[in-house]
C-alpha positions as CSV (number, residue, x, y, z in Angstrom):
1,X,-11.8,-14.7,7.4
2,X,-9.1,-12.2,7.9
3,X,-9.9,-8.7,8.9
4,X,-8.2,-5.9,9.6
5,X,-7.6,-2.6,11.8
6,X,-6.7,0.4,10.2
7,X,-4.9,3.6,12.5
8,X,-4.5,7.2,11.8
9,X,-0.9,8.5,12.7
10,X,-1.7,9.2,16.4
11,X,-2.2,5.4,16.8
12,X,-6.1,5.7,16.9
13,X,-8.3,3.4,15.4
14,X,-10.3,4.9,12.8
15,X,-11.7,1.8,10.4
16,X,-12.2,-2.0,10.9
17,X,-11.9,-3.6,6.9
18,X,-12.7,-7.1,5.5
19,X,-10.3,-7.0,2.7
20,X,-7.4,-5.2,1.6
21,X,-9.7,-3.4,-1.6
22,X,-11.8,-1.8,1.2
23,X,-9.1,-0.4,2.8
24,X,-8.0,1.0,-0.7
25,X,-11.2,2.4,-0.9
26,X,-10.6,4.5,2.7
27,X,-7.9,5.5,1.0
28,X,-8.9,6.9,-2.2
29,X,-11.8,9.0,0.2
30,X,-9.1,10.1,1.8
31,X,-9.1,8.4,5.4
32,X,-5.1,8.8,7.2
33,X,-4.5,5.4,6.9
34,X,-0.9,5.6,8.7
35,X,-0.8,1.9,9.8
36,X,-3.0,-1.4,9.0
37,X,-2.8,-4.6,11.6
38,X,-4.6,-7.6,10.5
39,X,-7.1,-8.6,13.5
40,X,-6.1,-11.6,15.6
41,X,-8.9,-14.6,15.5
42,X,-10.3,-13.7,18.8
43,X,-10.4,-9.5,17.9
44,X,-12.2,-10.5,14.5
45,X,-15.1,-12.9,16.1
46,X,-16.7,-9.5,17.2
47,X,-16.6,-8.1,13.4
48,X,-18.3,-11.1,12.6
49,X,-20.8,-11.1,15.5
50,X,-22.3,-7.9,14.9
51,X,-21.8,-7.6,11.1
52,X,-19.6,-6.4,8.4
53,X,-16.8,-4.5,9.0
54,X,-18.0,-2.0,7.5
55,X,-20.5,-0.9,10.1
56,X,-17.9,0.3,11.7
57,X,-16.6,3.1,9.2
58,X,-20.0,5.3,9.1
59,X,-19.0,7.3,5.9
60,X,-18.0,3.7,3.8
């Protein structure tokens, strides 16, 4: 399962997403999605560990 990290334009993390629709979503709510990295194998096991990505991004 790929995941991904999403950062505002000071380099900050601000969203972990599953897919690229729920990073579309951030968008359209109007997160500053500046830059996306998908997660490498070994970042991602924690996503997966505690639960969906989406924990992560309070107001999604």
């Amino acid at each position: 399962m790929t995941y991904y990290s999403c950062f505002d334009h000071k380099g900050n993390i601000i969203a972990r997403c599953q897919t690229k629709e729920d990073i579309n979503v951030l968008k359209k709510m109007g997160r500053p999605i500046m830059e996306i990295k998908e997660m490498k194998k070994e970042e991602s096991v924690v996503c997966s560990l505690t639960g969906s990505p989406s924990d992560y991004n309070e107001d999604y």
